[in-house]
Every structure is written in C-alpha cells, then in structure tokens.
PDB file of N, H, CA, C and O in Angstrom:
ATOM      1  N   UNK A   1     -19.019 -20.311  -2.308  1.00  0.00           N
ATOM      2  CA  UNK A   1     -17.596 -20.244  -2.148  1.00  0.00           C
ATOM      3  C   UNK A   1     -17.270 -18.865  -1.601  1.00  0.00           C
ATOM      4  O   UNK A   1     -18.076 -17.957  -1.806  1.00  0.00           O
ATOM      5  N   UNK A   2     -16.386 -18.684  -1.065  1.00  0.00           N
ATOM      6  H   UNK A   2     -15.732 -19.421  -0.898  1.00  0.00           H
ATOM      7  CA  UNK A   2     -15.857 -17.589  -0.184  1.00  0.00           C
ATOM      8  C   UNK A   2     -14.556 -16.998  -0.132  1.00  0.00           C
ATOM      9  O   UNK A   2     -14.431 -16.939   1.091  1.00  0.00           O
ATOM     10  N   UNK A   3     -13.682 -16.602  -0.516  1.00  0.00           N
ATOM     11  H   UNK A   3     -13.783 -16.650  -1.510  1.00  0.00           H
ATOM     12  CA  UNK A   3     -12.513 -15.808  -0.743  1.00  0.00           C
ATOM     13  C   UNK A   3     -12.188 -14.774  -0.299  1.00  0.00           C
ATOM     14  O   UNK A   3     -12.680 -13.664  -0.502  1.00  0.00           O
ATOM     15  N   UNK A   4     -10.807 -15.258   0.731  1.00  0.00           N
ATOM     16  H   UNK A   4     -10.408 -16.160   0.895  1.00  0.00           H
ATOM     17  CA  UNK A   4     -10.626 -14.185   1.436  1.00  0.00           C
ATOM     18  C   UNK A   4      -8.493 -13.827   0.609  1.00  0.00           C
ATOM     19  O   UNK A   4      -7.602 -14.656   0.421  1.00  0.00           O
ATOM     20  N   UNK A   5      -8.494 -12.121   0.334  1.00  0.00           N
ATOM     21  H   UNK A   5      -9.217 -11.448   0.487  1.00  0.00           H
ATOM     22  CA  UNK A   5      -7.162 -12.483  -0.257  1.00  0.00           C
ATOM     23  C   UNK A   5      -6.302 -11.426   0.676  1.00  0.00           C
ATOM     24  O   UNK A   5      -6.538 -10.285   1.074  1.00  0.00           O
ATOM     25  N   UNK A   6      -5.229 -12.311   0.835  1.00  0.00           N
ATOM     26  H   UNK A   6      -5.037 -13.238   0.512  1.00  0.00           H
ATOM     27  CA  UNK A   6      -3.891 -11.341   1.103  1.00  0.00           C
ATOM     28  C   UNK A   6      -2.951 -11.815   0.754  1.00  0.00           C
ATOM     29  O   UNK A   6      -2.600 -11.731  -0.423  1.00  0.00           O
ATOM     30  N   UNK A   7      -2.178 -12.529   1.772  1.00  0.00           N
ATOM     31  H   UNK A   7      -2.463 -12.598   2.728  1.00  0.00           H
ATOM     32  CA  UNK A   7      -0.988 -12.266   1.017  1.00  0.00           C
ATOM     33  C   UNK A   7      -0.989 -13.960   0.624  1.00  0.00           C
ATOM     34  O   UNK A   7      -0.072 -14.443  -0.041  1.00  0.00           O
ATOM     35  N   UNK A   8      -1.841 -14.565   0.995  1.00  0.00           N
ATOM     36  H   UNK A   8      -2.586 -14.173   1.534  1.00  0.00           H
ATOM     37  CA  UNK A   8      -2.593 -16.314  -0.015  1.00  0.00           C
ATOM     38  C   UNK A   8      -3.904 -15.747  -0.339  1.00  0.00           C
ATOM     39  O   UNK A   8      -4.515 -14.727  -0.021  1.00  0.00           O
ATOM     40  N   UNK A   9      -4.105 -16.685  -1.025  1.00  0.00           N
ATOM     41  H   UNK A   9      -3.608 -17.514  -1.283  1.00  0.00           H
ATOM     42  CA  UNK A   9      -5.981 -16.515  -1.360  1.00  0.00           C
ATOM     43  C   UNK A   9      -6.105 -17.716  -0.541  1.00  0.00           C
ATOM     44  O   UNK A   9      -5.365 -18.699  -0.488  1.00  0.00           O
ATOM     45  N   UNK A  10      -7.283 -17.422   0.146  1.00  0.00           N
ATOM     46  H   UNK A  10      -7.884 -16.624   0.102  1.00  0.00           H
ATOM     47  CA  UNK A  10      -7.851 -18.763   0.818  1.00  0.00           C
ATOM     48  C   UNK A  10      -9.105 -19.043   0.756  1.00  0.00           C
ATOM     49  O   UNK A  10      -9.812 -18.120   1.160  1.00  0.00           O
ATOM     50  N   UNK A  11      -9.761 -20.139   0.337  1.00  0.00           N
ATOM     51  H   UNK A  11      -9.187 -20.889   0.009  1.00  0.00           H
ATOM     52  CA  UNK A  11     -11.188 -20.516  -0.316  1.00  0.00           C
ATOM     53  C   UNK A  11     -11.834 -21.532   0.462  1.00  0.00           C
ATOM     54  O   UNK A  11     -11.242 -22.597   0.634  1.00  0.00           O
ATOM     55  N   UNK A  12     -13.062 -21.330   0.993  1.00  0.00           N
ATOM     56  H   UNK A  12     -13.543 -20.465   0.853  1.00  0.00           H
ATOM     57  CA  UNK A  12     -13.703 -22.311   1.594  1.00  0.00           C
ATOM     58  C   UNK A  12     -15.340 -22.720   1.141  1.00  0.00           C
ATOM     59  O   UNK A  12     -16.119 -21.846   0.759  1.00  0.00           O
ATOM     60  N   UNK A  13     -15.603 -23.702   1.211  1.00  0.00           N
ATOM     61  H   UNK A  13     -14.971 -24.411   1.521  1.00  0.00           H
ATOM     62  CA  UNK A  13     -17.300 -23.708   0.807  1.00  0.00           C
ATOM     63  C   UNK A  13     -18.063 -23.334   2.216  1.00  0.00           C
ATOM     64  O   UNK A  13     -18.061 -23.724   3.383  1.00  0.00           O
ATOM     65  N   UNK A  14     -18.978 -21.947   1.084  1.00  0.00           N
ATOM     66  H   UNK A  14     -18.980 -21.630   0.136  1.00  0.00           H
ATOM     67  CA  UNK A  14     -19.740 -20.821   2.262  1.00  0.00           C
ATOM     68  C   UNK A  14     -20.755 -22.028   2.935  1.00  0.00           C
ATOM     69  O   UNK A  14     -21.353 -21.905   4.005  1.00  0.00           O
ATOM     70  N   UNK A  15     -20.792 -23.091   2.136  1.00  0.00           N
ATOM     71  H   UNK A  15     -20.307 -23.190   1.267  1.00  0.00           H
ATOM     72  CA  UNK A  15     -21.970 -24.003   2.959  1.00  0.00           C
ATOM     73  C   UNK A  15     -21.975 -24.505   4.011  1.00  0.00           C
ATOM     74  O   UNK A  15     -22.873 -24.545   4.852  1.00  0.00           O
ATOM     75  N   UNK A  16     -20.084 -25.279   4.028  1.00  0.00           N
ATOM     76  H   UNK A  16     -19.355 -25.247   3.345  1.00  0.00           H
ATOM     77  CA  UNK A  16     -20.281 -25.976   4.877  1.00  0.00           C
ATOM     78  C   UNK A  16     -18.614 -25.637   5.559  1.00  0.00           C
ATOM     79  O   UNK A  16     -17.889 -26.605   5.792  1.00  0.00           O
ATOM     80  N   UNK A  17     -18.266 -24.655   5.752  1.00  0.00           N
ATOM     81  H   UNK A  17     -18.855 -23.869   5.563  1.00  0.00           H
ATOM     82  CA  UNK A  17     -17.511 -24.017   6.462  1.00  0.00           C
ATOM     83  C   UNK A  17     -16.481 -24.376   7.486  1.00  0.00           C
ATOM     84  O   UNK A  17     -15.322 -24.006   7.675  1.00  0.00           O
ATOM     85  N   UNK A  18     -17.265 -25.198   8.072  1.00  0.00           N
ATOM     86  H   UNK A  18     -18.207 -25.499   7.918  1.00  0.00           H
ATOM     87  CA  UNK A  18     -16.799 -26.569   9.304  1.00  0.00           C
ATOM     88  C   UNK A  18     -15.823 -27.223   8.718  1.00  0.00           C
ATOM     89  O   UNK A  18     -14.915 -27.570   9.475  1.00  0.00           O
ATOM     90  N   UNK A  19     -15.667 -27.652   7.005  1.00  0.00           N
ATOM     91  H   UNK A  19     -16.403 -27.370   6.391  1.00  0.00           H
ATOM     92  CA  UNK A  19     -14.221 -28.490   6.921  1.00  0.00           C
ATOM     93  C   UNK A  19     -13.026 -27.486   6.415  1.00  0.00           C
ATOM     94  O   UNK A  19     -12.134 -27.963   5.713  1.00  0.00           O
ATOM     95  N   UNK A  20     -13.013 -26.485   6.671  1.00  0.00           N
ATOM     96  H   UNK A  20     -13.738 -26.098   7.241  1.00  0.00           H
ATOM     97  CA  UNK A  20     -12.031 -25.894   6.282  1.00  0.00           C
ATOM     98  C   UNK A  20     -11.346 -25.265   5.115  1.00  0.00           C
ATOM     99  O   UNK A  20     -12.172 -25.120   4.213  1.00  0.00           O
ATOM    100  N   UNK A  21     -10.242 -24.862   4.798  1.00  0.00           N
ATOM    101  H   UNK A  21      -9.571 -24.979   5.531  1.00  0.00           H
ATOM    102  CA  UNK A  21     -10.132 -23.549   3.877  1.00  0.00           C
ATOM    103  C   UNK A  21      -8.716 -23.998   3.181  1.00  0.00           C
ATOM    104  O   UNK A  21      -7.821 -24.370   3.940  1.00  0.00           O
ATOM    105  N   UNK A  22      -8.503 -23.979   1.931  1.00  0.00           N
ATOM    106  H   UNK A  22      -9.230 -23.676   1.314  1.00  0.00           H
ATOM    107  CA  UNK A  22      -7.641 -24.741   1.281  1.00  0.00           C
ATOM    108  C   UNK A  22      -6.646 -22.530   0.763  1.00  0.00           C
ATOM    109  O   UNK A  22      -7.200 -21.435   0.669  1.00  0.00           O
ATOM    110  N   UNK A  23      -5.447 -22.849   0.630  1.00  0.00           N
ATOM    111  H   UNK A  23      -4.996 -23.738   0.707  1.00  0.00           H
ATOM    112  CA  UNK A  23      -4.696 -21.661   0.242  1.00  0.00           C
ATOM    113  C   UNK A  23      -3.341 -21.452  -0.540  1.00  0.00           C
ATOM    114  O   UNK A  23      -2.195 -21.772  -0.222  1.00  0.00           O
ATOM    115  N   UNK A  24      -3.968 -20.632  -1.984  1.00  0.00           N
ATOM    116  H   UNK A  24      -4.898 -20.372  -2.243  1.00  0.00           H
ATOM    117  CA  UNK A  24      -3.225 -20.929  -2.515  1.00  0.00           C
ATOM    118  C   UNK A  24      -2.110 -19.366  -3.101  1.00  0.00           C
ATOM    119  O   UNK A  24      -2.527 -18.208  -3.112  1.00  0.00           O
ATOM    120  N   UNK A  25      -1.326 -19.611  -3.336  1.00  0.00           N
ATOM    121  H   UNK A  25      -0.987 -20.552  -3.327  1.00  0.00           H
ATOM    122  CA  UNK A  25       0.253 -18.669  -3.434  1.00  0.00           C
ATOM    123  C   UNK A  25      -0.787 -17.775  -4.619  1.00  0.00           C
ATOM    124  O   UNK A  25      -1.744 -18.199  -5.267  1.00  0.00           O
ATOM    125  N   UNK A  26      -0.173 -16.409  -4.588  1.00  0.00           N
ATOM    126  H   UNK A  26       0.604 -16.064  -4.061  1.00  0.00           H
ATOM    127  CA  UNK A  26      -0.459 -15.923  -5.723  1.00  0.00           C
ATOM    128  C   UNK A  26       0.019 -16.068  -7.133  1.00  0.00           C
ATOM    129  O   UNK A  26      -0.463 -15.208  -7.870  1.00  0.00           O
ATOM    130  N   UNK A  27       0.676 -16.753  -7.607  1.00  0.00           N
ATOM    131  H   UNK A  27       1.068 -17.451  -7.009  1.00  0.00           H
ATOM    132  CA  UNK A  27       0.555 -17.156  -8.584  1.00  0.00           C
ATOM    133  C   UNK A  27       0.053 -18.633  -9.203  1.00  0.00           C
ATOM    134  O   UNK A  27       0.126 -18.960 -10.387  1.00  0.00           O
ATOM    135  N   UNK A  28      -0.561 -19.570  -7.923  1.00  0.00           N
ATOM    136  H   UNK A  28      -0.621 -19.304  -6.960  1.00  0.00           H
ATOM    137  CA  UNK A  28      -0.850 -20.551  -8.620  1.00  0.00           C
ATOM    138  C   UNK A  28      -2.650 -19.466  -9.007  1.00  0.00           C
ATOM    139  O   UNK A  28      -3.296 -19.400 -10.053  1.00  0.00           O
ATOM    140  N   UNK A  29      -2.878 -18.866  -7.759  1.00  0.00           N
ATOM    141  H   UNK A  29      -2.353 -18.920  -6.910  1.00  0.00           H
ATOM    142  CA  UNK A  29      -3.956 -18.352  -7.840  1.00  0.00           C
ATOM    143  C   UNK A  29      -4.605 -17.435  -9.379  1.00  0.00           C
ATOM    144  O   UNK A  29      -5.675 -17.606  -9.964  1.00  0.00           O
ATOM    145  N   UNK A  30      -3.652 -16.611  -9.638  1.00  0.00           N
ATOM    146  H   UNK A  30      -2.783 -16.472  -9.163  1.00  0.00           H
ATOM    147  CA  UNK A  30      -3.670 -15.887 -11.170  1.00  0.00           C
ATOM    148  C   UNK A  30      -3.886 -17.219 -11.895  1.00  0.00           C
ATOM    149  O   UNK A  30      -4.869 -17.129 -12.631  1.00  0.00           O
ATOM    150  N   UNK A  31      -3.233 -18.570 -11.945  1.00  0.00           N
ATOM    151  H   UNK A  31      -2.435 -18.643 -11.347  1.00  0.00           H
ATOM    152  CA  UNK A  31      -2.860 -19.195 -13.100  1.00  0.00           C
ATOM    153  C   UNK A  31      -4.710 -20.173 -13.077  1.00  0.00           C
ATOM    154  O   UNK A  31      -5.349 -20.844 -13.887  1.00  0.00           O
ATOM    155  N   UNK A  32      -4.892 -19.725 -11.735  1.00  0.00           N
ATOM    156  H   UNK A  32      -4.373 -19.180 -11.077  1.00  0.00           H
ATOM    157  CA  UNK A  32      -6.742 -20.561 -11.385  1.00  0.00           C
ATOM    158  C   UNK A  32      -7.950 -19.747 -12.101  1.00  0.00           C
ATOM    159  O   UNK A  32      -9.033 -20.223 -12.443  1.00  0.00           O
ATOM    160  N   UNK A  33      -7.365 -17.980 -12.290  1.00  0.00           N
ATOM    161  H   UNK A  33      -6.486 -17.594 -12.011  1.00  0.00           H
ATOM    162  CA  UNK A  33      -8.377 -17.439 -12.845  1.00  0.00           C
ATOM    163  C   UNK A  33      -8.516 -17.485 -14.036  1.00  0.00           C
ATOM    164  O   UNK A  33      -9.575 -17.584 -14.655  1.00  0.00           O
ATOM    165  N   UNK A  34      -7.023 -17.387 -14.609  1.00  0.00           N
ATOM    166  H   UNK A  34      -6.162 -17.306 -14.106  1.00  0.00           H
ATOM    167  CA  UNK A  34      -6.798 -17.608 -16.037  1.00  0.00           C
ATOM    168  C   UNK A  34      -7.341 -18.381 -17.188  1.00  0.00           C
ATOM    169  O   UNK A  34      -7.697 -18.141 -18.342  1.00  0.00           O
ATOM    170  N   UNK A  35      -7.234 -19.677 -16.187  1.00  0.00           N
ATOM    171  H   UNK A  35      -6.944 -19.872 -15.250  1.00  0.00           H
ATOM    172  CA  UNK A  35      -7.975 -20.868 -17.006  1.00  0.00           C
ATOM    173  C   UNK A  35      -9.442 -20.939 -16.642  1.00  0.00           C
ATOM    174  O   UNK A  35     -10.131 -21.690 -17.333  1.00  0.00           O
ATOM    175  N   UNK A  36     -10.106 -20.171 -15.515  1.00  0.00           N
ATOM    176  H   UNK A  36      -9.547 -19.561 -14.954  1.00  0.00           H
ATOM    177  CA  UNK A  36     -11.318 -20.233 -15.491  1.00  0.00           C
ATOM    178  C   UNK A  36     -12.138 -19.326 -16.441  1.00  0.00           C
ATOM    179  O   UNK A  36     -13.305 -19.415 -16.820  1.00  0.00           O
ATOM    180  N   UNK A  37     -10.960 -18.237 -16.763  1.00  0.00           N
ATOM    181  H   UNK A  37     -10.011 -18.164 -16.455  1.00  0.00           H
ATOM    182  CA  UNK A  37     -11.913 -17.453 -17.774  1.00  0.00           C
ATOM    183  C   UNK A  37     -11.837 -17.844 -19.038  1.00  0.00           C
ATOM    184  O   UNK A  37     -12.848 -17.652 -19.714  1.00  0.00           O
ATOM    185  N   UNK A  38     -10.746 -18.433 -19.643  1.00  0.00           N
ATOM    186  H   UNK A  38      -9.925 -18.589 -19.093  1.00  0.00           H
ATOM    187  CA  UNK A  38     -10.336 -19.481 -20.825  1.00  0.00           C
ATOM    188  C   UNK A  38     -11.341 -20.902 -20.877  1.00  0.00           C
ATOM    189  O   UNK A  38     -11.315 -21.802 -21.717  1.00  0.00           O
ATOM    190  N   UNK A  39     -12.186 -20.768 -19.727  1.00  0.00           N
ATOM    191  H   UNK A  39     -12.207 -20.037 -19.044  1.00  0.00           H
ATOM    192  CA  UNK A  39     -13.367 -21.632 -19.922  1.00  0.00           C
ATOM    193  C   UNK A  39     -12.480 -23.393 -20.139  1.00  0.00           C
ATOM    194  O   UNK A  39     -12.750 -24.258 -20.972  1.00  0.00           O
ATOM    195  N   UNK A  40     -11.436 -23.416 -19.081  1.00  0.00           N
ATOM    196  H   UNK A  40     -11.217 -22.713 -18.405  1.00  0.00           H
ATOM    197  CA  UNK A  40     -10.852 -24.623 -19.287  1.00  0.00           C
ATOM    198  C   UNK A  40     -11.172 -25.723 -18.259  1.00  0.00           C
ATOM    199  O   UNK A  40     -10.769 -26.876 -18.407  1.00  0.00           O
ATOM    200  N   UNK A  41     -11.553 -25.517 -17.721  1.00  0.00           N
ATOM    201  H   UNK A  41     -11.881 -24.580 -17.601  1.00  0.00           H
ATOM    202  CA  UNK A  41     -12.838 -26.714 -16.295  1.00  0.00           C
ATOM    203  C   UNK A  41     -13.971 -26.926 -17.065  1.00  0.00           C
ATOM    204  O   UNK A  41     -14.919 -27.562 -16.606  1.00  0.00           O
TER     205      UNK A  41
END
C-alpha cells in the first residue's frame, strides 16, 4: 500500500498500481487510523 498525503490522503495498492487510487478527506482519514490502532478491522 502506498500513501501519498496533502491536502486528501490518497491510497493505492503498490502491487498493482494500474487500477488506481481511492482519496480520502482528512477527517474520514484520522477516523481510518483511529480504528486501526483500536485494532477494530
């Protein structure tokens, strides 16, 4: 995975690059780390 941030975060898989890059606002983005470190996925 690959993350590029400014003023979106935008995320693509480093694998396969070719389908493109999904981007999200900074605060849905905070609310993605939040629960990833809360071990909620």
């Amino acid at each position: 995975m690959e993350v590029a941030e400014g003023t979106v975060t935008a995320v693509r898989d480093s694998q396969n690059r070719h389908l493109g890059h999904v981007e999200f606002g900074a605060p849905e983005w905070q609310a993605f780390l939040q629960d990833l470190k809360a071990d909620r996925f």
